[in-house]
C-alpha positions, 0 to 999 in steps of 0.5 A: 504482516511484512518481516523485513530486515534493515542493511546499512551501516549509517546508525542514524539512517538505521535509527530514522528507518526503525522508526518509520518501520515501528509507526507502521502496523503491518510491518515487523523487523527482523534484524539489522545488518552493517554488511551483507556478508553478515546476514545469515542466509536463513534470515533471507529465506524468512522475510518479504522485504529488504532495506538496502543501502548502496555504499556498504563496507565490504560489498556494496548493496547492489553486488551484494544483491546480485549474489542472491539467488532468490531475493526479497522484495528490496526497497533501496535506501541511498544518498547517492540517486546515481545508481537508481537504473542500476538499482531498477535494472536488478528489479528493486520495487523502489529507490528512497533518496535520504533524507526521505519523510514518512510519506515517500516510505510509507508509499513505498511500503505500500507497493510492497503491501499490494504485491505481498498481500492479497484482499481475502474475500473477507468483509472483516478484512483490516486495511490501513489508510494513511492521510494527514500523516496518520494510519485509520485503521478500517474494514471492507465492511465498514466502508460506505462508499468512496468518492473520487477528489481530483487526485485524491479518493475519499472513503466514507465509512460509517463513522469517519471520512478519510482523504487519501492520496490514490485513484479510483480506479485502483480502489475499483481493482482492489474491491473487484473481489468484494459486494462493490460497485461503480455507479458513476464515474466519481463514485463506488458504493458498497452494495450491501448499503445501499438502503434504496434505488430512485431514479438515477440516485442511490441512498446510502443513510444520509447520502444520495449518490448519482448514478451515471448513464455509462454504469446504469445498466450493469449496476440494475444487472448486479442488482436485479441478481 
């Protein structure tokens, strides 16, 4: 779970922002600030994320974080797209222009997931996939196999499909810890699902994925051990 705390002073931002915040299972707010001179600092030592806003009564957003010695991870929220380098330049993970729609936070959010939390190597381990502006909740276990569809991947599991937008070689990344494994250059296949070998097809219940030449001889490797 991602703590976090919103700081901004325009109540129909902060109320646009909850409710993004409160749609989105894996993360839990902690406050809600109009000045950075009102957060208590133990409140800093206790979450992963900040929502920033720049053009803050008292002290702007980014003096405001120039004078933490160890800051969060910041997510800036600002009508004002000027102060993006500035912003970059203090090691914020992103900048949100508003008005912002859900899918640029929740893109967002999901950098911050990535370098927050890290996969166990746990086939029950929960993720969250967000596609058709609705989150699909799924395990490592329950996935199939994915396919790679232009700029989108789709990872079948054993009773949806689920379209999102991202690449296969992060999903290869993020499964390199997992029973996973390339067989094509459009396709990653969970081992453990595999119900037989043929040839240069792999069967997997009512699906026969290819198998390419540049990954046929680690794939015999990984199932010859």
């Amino acid at each position: 779970m991602i703590q976090c705390i919103i700081l901004e002073d325009e109540a129909s931002a902060v109320e646009i922002l909850q409710g993004y915040i409160d749609k989105t299972p894996f993360i839990n707010l902690l406050g809600v600030y109009e000045s950075g001179l009102d957060v208590p600092p133990s409140q800093l030592q206790k979450i992963d994320l900040l929502f920033l806003d720049i053009q803050l009564p008292e002290l702007n957003g980014l003096s405001f974080l120039k004078t933490l010695h160890q800051p969060p991870k910041v997510i800036v929220t600002s009508a004002f797209p000027g102060y993006a380098i500035e912003a970059f330049e203090e090691a914020v993970i992103d900048y949100l222009v508003k008005p912002y729609s859900y899918e640029r936070f929740y893109k967002a959010i999901m950098r911050i997931r990535e370098q927050t939390l890290t996969l166990k190597k746990d086939k029950n381990e929960q993720l969250f996939l967000y596609a058709d502006k609705t989150i699909y909740k799924t395990t490592i276990e329950d996935i199939l196999f994915l396919k790679a569809e232009i700029d989108y991947v789709k990872v079948v599991t054993v009773d949806k499909q689920i379209l999102i937008l991202d690449s296969l070689q992060n999903w290869e990344e993020k499964l390199s810890e997992f029973n996973f494994i390339r067989t094509h250059r459009s396709y990653i296949v969970n081992l453990d699902k595999i119900e037989k070998v043929s040839g240069n097809q792999v069967f997997i219940e009512n699906t026969i994925i290819p198998i390419g030449k540049t990954y046929k001889e680690k794939f015999i490797a990984v199932l010859k051990n």
